[in-house]
VOMIVO-863087 format. One record per residue (C-alpha): residue in three letters; x, y, z; residue number from 0. Coordinates in pm, 1 decimal, padded with zeros to 6 digits. Last residue first. Layout:
BEGIN
aa, xx, yy, zz, i
ala, X, Y, Z, NUM;
...
END
This chain:
BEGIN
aa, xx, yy, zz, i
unk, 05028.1, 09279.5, -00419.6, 460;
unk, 04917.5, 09573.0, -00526.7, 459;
unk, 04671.6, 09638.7, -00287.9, 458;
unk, 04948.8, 09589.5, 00024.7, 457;
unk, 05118.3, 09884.2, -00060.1, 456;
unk, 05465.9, 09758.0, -00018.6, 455;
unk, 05744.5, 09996.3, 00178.0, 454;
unk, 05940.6, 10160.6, -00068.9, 453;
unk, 06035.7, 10172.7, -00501.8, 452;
unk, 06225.7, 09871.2, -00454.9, 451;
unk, 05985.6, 09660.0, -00194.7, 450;
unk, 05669.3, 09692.5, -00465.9, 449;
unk, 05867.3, 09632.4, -00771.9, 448;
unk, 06060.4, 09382.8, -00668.3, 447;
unk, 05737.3, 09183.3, -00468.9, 446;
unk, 05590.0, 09203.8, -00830.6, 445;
unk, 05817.7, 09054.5, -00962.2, 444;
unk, 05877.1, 08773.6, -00771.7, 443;
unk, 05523.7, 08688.5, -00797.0, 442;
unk, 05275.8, 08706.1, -00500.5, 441;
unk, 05102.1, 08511.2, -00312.5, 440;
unk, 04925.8, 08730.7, -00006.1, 439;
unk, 04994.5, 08734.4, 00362.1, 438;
unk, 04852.8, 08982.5, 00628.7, 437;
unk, 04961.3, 08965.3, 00930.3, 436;
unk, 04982.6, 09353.8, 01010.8, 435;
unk, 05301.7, 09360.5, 01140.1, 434;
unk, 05492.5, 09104.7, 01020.4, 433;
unk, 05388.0, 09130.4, 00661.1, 432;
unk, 05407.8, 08804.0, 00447.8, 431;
unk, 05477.6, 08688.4, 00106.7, 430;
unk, 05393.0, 08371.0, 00028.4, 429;
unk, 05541.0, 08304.5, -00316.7, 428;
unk, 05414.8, 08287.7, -00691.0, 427;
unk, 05691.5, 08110.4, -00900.4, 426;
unk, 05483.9, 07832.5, -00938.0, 425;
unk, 05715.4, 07551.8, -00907.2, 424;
unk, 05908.7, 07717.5, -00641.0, 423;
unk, 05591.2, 07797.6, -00467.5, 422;
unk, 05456.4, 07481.6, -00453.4, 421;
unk, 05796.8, 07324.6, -00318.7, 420;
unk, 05836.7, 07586.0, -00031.8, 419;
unk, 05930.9, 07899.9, -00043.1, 418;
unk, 05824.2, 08196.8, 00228.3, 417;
unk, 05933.1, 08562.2, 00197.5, 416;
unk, 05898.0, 08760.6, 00496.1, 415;
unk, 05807.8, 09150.3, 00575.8, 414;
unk, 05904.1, 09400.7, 00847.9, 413;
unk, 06230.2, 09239.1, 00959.7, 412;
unk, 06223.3, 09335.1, 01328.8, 411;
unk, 06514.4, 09082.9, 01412.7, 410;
unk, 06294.9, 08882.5, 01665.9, 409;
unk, 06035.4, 08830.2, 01454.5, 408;
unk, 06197.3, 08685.5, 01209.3, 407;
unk, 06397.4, 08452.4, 01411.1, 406;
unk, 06078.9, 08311.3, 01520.4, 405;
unk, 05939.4, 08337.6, 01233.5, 404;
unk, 06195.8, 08038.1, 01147.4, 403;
unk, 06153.2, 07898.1, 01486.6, 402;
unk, 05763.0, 07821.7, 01387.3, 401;
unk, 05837.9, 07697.1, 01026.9, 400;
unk, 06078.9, 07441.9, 01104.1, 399;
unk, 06443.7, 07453.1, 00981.9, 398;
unk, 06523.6, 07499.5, 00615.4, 397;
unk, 06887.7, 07639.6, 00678.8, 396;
unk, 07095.5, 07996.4, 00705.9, 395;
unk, 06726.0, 08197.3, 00719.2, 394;
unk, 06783.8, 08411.4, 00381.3, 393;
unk, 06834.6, 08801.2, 00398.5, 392;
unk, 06744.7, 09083.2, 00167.0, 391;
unk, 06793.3, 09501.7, 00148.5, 390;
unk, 06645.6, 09522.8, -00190.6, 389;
unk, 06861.0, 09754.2, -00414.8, 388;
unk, 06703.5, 09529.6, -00769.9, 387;
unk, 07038.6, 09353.3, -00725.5, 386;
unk, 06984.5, 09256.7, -00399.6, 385;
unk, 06660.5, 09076.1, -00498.6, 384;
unk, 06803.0, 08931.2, -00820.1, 383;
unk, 07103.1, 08732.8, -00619.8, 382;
unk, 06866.6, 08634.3, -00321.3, 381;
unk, 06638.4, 08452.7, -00548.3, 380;
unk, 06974.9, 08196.2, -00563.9, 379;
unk, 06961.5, 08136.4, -00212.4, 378;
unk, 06611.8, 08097.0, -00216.9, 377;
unk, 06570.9, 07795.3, -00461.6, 376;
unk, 06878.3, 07667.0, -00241.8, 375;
unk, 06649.1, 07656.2, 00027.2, 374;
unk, 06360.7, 07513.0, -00179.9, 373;
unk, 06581.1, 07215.1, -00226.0, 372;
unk, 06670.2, 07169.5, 00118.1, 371;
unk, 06276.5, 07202.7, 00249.9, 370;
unk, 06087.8, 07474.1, 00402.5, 369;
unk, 06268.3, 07775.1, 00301.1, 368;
unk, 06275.8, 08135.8, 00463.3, 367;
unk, 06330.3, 08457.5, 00310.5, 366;
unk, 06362.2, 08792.0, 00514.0, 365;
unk, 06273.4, 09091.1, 00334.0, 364;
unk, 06374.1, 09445.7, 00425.9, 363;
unk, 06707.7, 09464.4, 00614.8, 362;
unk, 06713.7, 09814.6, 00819.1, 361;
unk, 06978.2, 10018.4, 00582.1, 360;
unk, 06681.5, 10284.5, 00532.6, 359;
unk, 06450.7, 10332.8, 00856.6, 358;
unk, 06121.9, 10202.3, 00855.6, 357;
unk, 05903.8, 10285.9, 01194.7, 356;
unk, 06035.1, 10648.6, 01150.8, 355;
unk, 06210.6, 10796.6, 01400.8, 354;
unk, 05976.9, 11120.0, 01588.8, 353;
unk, 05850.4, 10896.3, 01880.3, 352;
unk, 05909.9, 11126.0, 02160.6, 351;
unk, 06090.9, 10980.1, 02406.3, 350;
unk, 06363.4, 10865.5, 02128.7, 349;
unk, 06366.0, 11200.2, 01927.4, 348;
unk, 06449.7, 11373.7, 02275.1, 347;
unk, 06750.8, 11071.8, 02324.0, 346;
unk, 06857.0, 11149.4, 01973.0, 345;
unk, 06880.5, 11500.2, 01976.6, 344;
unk, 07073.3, 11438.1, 02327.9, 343;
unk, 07307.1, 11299.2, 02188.2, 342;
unk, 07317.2, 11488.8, 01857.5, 341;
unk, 07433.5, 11772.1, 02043.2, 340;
unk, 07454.7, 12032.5, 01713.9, 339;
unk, 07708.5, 12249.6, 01707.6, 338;
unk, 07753.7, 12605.6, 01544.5, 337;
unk, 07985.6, 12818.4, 01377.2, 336;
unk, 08162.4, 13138.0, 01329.5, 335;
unk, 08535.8, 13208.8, 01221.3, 334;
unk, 08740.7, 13546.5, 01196.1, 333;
unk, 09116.0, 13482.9, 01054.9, 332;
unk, 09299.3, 13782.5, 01115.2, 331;
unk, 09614.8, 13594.0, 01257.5, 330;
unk, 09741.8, 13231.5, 01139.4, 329;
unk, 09994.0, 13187.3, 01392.7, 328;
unk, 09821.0, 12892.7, 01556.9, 327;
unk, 09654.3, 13089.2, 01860.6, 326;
unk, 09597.7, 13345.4, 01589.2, 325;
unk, 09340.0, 13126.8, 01457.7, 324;
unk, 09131.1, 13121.0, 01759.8, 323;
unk, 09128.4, 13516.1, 01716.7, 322;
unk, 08770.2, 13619.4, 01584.7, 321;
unk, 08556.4, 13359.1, 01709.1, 320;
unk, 08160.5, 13395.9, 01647.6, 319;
unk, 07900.1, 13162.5, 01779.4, 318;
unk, 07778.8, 12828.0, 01877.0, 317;
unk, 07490.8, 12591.7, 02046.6, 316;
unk, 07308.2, 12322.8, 02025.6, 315;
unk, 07065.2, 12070.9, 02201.5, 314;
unk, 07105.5, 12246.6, 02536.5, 313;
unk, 06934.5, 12094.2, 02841.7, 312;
unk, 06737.1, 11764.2, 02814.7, 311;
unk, 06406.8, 11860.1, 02986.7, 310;
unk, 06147.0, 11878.2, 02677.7, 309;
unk, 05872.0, 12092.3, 02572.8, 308;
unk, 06033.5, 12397.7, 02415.0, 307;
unk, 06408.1, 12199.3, 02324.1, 306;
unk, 06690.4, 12433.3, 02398.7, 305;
unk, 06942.7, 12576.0, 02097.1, 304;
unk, 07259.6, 12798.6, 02194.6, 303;
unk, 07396.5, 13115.2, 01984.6, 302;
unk, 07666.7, 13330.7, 02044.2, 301;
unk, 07740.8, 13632.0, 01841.8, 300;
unk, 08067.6, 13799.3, 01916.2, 299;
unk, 08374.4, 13700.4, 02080.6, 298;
unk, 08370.3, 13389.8, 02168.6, 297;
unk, 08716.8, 13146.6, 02281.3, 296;
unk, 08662.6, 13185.2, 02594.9, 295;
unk, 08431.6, 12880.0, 02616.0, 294;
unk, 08120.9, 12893.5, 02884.4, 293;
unk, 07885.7, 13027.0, 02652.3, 292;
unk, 07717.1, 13336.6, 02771.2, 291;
unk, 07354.5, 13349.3, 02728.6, 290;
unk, 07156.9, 13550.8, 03036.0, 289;
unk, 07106.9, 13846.3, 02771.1, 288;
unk, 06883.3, 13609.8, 02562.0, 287;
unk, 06770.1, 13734.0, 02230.7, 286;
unk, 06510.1, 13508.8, 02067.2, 285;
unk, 06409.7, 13309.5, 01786.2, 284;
unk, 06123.4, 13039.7, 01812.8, 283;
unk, 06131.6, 12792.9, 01523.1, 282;
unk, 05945.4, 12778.5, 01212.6, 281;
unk, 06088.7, 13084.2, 01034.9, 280;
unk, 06032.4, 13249.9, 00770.8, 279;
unk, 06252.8, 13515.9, 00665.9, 278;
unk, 06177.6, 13873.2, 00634.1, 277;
unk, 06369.3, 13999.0, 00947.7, 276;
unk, 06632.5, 13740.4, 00956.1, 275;
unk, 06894.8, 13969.5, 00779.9, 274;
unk, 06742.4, 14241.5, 01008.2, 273;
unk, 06795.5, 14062.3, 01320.2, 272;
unk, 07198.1, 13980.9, 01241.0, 271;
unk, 07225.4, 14333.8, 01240.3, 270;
unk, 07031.6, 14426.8, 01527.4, 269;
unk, 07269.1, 14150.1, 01699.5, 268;
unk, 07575.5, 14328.5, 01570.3, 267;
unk, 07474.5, 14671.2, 01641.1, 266;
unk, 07415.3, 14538.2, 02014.2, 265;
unk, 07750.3, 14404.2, 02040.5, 264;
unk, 07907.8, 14696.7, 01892.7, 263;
unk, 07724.2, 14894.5, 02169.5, 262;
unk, 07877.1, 14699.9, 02425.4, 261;
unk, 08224.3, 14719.8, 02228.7, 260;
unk, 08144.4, 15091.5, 02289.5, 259;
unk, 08043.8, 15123.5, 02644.9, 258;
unk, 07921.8, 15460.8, 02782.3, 257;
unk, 07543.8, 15354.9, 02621.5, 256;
unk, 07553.1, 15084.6, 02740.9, 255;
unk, 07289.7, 15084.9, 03014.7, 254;
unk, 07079.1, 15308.2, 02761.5, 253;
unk, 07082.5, 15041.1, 02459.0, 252;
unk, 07009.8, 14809.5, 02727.3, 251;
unk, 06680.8, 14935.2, 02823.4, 250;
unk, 06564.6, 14975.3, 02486.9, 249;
unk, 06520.8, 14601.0, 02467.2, 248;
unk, 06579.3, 14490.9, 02163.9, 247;
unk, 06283.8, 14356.2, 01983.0, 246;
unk, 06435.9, 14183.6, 01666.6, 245;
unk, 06465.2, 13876.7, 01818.1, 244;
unk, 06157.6, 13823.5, 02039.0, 243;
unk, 06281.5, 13878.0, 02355.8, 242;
unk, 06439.8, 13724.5, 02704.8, 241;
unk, 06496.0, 13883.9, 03070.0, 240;
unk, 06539.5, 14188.8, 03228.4, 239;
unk, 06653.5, 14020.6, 03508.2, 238;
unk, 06995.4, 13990.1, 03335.3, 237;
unk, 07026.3, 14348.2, 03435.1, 236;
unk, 06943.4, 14280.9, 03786.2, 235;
unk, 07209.0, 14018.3, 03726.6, 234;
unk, 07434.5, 14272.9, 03665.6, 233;
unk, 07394.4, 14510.8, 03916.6, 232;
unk, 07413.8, 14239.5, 04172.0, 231;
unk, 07767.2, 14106.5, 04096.7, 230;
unk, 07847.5, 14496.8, 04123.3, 229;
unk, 07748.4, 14502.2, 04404.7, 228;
unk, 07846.8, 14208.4, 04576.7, 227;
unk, 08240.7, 14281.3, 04460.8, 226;
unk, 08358.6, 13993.8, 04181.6, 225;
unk, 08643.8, 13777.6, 04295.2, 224;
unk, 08541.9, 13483.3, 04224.4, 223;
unk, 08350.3, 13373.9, 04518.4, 222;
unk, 08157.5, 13666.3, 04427.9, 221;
unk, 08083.4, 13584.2, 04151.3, 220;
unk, 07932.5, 13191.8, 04214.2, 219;
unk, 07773.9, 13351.0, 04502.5, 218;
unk, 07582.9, 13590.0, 04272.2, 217;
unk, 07534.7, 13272.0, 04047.0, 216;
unk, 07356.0, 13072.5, 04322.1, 215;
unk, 07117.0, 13338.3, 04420.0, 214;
unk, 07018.0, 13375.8, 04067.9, 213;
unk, 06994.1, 13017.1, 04005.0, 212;
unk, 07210.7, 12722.4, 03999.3, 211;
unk, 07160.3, 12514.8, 03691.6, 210;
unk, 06958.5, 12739.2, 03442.5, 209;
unk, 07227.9, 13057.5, 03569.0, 208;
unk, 07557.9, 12857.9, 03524.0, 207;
unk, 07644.8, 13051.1, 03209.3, 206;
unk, 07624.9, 13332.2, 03437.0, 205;
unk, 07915.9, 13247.0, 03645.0, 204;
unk, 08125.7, 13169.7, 03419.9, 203;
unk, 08068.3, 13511.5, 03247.5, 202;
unk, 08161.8, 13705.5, 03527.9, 201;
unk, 08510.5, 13522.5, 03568.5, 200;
unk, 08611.9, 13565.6, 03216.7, 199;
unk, 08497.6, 13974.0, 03269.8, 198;
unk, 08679.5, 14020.6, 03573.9, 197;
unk, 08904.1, 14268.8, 03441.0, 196;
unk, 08550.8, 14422.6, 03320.4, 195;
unk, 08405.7, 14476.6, 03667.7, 194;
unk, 08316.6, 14830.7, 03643.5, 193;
unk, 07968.0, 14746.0, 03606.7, 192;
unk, 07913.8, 14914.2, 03260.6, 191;
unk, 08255.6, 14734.2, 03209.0, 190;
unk, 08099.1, 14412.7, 03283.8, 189;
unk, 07788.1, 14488.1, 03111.4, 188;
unk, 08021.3, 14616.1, 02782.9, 187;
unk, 08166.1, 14280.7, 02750.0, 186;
unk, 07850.7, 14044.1, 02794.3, 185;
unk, 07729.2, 14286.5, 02515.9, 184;
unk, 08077.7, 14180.3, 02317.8, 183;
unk, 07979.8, 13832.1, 02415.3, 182;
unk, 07674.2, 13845.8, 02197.0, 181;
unk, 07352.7, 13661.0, 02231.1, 180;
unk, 07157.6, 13439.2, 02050.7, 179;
unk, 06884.9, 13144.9, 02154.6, 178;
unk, 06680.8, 12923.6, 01943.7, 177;
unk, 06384.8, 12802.3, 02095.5, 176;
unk, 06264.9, 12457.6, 01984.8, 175;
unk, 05992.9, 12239.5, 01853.7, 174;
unk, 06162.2, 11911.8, 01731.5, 173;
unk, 05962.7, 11786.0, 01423.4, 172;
unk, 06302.9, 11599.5, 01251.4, 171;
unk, 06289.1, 11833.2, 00964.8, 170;
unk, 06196.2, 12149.0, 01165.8, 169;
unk, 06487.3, 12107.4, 01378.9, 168;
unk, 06736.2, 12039.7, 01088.5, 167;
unk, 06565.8, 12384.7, 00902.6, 166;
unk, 06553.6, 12612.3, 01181.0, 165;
unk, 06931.1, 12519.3, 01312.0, 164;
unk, 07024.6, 12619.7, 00941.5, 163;
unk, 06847.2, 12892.7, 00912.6, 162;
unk, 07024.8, 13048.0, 01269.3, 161;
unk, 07348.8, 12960.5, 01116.5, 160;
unk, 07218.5, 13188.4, 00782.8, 159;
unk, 07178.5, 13456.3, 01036.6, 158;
unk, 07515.3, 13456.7, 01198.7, 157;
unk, 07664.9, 13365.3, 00839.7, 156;
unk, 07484.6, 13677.7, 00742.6, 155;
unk, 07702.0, 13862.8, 01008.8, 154;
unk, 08008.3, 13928.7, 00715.2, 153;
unk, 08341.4, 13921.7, 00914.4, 152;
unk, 08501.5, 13636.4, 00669.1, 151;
unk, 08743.1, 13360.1, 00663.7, 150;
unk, 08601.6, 13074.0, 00806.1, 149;
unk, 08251.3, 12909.2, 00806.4, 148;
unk, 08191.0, 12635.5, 01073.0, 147;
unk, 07881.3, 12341.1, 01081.8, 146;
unk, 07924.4, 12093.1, 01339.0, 145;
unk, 07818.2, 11754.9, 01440.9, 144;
unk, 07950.9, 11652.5, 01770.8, 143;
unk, 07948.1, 11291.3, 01864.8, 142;
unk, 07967.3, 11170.7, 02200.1, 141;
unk, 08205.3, 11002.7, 02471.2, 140;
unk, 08206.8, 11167.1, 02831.6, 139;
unk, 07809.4, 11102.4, 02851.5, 138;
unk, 07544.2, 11405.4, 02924.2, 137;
unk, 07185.2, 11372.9, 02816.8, 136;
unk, 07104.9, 11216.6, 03180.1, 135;
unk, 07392.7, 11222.8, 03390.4, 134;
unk, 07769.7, 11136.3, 03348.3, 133;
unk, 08019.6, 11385.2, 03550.0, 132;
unk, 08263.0, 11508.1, 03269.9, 131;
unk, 08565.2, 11398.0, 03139.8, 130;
unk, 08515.7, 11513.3, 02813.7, 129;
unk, 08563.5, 11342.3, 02467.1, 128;
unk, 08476.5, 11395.4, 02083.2, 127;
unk, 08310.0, 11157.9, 01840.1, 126;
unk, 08321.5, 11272.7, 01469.3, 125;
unk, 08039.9, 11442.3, 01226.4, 124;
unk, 08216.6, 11779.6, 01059.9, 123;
unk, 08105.6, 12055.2, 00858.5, 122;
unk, 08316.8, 12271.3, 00660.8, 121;
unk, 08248.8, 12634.6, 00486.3, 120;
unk, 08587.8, 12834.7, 00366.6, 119;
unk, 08548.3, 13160.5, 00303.2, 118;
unk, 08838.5, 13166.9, 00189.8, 117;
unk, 08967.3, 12964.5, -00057.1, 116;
unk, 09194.7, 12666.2, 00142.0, 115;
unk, 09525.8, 12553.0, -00013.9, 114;
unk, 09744.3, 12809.8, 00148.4, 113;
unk, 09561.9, 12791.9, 00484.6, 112;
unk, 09655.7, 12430.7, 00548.5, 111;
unk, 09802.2, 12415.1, 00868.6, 110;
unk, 09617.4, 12741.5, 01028.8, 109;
unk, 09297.0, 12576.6, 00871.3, 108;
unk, 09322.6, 12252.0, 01026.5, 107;
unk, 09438.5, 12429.6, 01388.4, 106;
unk, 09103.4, 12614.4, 01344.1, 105;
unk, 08918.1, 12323.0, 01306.7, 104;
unk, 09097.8, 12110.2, 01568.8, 103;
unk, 08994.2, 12386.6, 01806.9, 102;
unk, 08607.2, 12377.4, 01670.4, 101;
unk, 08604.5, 12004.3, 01686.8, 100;
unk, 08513.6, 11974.9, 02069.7, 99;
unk, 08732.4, 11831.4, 02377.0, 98;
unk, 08967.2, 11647.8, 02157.4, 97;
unk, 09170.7, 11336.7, 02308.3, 96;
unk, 09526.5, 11429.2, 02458.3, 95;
unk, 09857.1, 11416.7, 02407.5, 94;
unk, 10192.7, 11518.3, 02527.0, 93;
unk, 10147.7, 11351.8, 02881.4, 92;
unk, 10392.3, 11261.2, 03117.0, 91;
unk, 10596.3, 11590.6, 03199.6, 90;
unk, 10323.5, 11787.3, 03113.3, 89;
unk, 10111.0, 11591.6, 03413.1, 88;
unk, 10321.9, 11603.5, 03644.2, 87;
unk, 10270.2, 12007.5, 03738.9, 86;
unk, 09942.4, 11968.6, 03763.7, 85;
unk, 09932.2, 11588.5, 03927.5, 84;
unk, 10104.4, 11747.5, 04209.1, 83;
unk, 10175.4, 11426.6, 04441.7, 82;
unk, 10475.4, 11592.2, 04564.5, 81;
unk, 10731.4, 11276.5, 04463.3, 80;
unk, 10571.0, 11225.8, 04128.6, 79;
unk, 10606.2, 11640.9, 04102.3, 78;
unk, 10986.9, 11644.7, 04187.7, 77;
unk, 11034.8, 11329.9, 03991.5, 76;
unk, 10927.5, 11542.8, 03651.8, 75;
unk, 10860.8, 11246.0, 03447.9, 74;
unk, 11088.4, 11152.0, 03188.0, 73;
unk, 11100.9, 10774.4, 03247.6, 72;
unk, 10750.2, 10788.5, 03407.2, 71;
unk, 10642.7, 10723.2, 03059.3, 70;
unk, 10807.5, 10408.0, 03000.5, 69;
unk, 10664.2, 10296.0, 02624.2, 68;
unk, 10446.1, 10566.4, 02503.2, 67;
unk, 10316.6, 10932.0, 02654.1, 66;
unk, 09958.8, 10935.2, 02874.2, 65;
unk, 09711.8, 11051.0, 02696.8, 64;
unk, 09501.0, 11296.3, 02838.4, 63;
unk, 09161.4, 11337.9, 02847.7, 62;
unk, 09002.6, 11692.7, 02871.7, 61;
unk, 08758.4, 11784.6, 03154.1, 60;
unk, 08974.0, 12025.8, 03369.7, 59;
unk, 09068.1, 12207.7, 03077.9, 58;
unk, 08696.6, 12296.9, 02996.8, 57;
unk, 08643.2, 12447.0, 03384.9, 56;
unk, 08953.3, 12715.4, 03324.1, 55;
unk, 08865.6, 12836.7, 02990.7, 54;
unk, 08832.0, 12601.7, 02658.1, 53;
unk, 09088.9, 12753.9, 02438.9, 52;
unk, 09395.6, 12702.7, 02700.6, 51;
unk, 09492.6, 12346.6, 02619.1, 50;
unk, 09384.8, 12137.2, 02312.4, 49;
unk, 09659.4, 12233.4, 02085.6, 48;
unk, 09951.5, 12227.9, 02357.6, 47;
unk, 09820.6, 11911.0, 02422.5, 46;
unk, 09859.3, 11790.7, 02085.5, 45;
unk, 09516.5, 11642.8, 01958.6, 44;
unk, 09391.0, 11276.3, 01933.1, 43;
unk, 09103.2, 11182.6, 01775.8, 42;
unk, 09212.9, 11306.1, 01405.6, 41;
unk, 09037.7, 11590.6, 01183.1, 40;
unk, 08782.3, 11509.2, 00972.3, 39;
unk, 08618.6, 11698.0, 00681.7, 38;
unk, 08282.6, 11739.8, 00498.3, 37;
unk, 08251.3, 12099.0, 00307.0, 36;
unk, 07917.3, 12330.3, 00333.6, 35;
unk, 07760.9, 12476.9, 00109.6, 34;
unk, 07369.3, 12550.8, 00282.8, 33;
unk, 07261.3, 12210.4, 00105.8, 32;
unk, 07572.5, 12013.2, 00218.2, 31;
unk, 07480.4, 12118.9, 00561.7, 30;
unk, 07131.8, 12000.3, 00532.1, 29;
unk, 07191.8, 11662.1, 00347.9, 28;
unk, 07460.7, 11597.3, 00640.1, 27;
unk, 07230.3, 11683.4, 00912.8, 26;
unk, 06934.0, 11477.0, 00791.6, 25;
unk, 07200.7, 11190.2, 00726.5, 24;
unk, 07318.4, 11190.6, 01072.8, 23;
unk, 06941.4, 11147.6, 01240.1, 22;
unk, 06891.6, 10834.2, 00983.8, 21;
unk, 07218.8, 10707.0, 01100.0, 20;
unk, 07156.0, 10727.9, 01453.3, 19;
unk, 06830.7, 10549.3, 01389.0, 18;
unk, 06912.1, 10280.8, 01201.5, 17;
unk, 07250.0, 10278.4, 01476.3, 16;
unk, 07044.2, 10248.6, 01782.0, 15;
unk, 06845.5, 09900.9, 01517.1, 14;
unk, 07177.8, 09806.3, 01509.4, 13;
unk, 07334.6, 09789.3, 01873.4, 12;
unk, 07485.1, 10129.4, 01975.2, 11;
unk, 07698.1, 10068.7, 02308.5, 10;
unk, 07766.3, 10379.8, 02549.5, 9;
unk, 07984.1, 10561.5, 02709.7, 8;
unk, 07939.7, 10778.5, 03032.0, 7;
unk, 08194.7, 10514.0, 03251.4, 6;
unk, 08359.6, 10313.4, 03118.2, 5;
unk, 08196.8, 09951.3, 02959.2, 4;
unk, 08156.2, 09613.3, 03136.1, 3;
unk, 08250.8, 09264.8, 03092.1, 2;
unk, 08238.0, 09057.2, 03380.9, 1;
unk, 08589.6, 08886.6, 03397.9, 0;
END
C-alpha cells in the first residue's frame, strides 16, 4: 500500500514543529498577559451541540461520526432505501468533530457555570475540522487559537480584542489591517431596505463579497430570495466603502436613522472607537461595512484580520455573541472573542522569512567522537551539558569524520563538538559552527557558558 494522507491535512516534521511551536508560544505569552485562562474542550462534540450555530453553509462542512459497532442497525431504512443522506444521517450519526471552539466554549460554560467567576477569560490552542474544499491557506484539519471573555456586556473587551490582535501581529512583524463591524448595523441595513426577514440570507451573501464581487453577490441575493432592488440598495450602501476607525461615515448615521438596533450598532462601534482613541496602535484599524461573518451566531461587534501585503485571505477574525449560551439553557450570558488562523499565520511567516534561524527546542550541540574511548568520553560530557539546559546530542558510534558531519549537517544542528584523544586529555575541544565554519578549542566550560545563556558569540570562545 502507498501510504498517503486525506485530503487538506498535513504532516509537521520537526524543524515545521520549531516553528509552529515558536508561533504558539507568542500567542500563549500574549493571552496569558491580557488574563486570560488555558482550557480544552474534547475533539468530538454531540451533534446536537455542533448543529445549528454555524448557519446553513457551516453545517454542510462538519464531520460526522458515524455511531459504534453496527450502525446501520438503527438506521432509518426508509432514508437508506431513498438515498436521503439528510434524513439518514441522525439516524447513524450522534457525533461529530468540532467545527470551531467557540460552540464547545459556550457549551463548557453552560456545564460548569457554577464554578466559573464571571467574567470569565479563556483561551484555547486545539485542532478543529471542516469539510471544506482544500486550497491554498485552507486545509479541513487546523488549529484554532482563540481568545473568549464571558459574562459581561462591557465593549472594552471589543477594544482590548483589537489590542490583542495589535500586539501578536506586531510581535511576529506581520503588517495587517484589522477589520470591525457590527451585525446590529448589518441589521438595521436590511430593515432600512425592507428586507430584514431576509436578514440571514443578506448577510451570506455579503460575506462572499472578496470572492465573488459585487455583481456576484447581487446574484447571490437574489437567488435567495432577496428582490433586485433592494439587493441593490444595499450594496450601493456597501459602496461606501472602508474608514479609519473612529471616522464614521455620516452617511450611515442618516440611512439609519429609522432603525434603532442600526443605530445601536453604530453607538456600539463609536464606543468601542473611543476606548481605542488614545491608544497606540501599530496596526491599521478600520470600520468595514462589507464585514459580516458568515456564522449566525453574532450579534454585535465583529472583527476579521487580513494581511496588507500578502494574498492568504483572513488571518483572524471574531466578535460579540449574546445568546449562544441560551442554546444550552444558560440564558443572559453575553460572550465576545476572537480567532487567530494560525495556518495561514504560519504559511505568511513562511514566505516571508519572519522565524528565527534558532528556534528554542531545536537541538544545539551535536558531539561526535573519533575513537571508542573518546566516545564514551562524550557520552558522559553529555550528562553536564544537559544539565546546564543545553539541548545536546552524541553521534550513536565513532564512525568516520566525513559521515559524521554528514549527519550533522543534515539535521541543521548549528554547532558541533568534536573529541578525539587530544582533546580528552586536554579538556579543550574542537568546537565548530556549521554555518560560518569557523572552529576554535575551547574548554567545556566555556562552551556551557556561551551555549546556556544563547547562541555563542564567537569572541569568547
Amino acid at each position: 500500500m502507498k501510504p498517503s494522507l486525506p485530503k487538506g491535512t498535513r504532516d509537521f516534521g520537526p524543524q515545521q514543529m520549531l516553528k509552529r511551536n515558536y508561533l504558539f508560544g507568542i500567542l500563549r505569552r500574549a493571552f496569558e498577559r491580557y488574563g486570560y485562562q488555558p482550557l480544552e474542550t474534547p475533539a468530538m462534540e454531540k451533534l446536537s451541540t455542533l448543529t445549528g450555530k454555524y448557519g446553513e453553509e457551516g453545517d454542510k462542512l462538519l464531520f460526522k461520526i458515524l455511531n459504534n459497532g453496527d450502525y446501520l442497525a438503527k438506521a432509518d431504512r426508509e432514508a437508506l432505501a431513498a438515498l436521503d443522506a439528510q434524513r439518514l444521517t441522525p439516524s447513524i450519526s450522534k457525533r461529530g468533530l468540532r467545527y470551531d471552539l467557540t460552540v464547545p466554549f459556550a457549551r463548557y460554560v453552560a456545564m460548569n457555570r457554577h464554578e466559573l467567576s464571571f467574567p470569565f477569560k479563556r483561551y484555547q490552542i486545539q485542532p478543529v475540522w471542516r469539510a471544506d474544499r482544500p486550497q491554498r491557506g485552507r486545509y479541513q484539519e487546523f488549529f484554532q487559537c482563540d481568545a473568549d471573555v464571558v459574562g459581561s456586556d462591557s465593549l472594552m473587551y471589543e477594544a482590548e480584542l483589537v489590542l490583542l490582535y495589535d500586539t501578536v501581529f506586531t510581535e511576529i512583524g506581520l503588517s495587517v489591517e484589522i477589520r470591525i463591524n457590527n451585525r446590529k448595523l448589518l441589521q438595521g441595513l436590511a430593515e432600512s431596505c425592507g428586507i430584514a426577514d431576509r436578514f440571514v440570507e443578506m448577510t451570506v451573501a455579503i460575506d462572499k463579497l472578496d470572492k465573488i464581487g459585487s455583481e456576484g453577490v447581487l446574484e447571490e441575493m437574489k437567488k435567495r430570495g432577496i428582490d433586485g432592488a433592494a439587493a441593490t440598495r444595499v450594496l450601493e450602501r456597501l459602496a461606501e466603502g472602508k474608514a479609519p476607525a473612529g471616522e464614521l461615515p455620516k452617511g450611515w448615521k442618516d440611512f439609519l436613522r429609522n432603525s434603532p438596533v442600526g443605530k445601536k450598532g453604530l453607538a456600539e462601534l463609536e464606543e468601542v472607537f473611543a476606548y481605542l482613541e488614545d491608544r497606540t496602535l501599530q496596526q491599521a484599524v478600520v470600520f468595514d461595512p462589507s464585514l459580516a461573518r458568515g456564522l449566525s451566531y453574532y450579534t454585535g461587534c465583529i472583527f476579521e484580520v487580513v494581511a496588507v501585503d500578502g494574498q492568504m485571505g483572513s488571518l483572524g477574525g471574531g466578535g460579540r455573541y449574546d445568546e449562544l449560551t441560551n442554546l444550552f439553557g444558560l440564558p443572559g450570558v453575553s460572550g465576545v472573542g476572537i480567532s487567530f488562523g494560525v495556518e495561514r499565520i504560519y504559511d505568511l511567516m513562511e514566505e516571508k522569512g519572519l522565524f528565527p534561524e534558532e528556534l528554542s527546542g531545536q537541538l544545539q550541540l551535536l558531539l561526535i567522537a573519533l575513537d571508542e574511548e573518546s566516545h564514551r568520553h562524550a557520552f558522559g560530557l553529555l550528562e553536564t551539558l544537559r544539565g546546564e539546559g543545553i539541548s545536546a546530542d552524541l553521534y550513536p558510534q565513532p564512525a568516520k569524520l566525513k559521515k559524521q558531519m554528514k549527519y550533522a549537517n543534515a539535521s541543521g544542528v548549528p554547532y558541533v563538538l568534536m573529541v578525539g584523544e587530544e582533546e580528552r586529555v586536554s579538556g579543550s575541544y574542537t568546537f565548530k559552527d556549521m554555518r560560518s565554519g569557523e572552529q576554535k578549542q575551547c574548554s567545556l566550560e566555556q562552551i556551557v557558558i556561551n551555549l546556556a545563556s544563547g547562541p555563542p558569540s564567537q569572541d569568547s570562545l
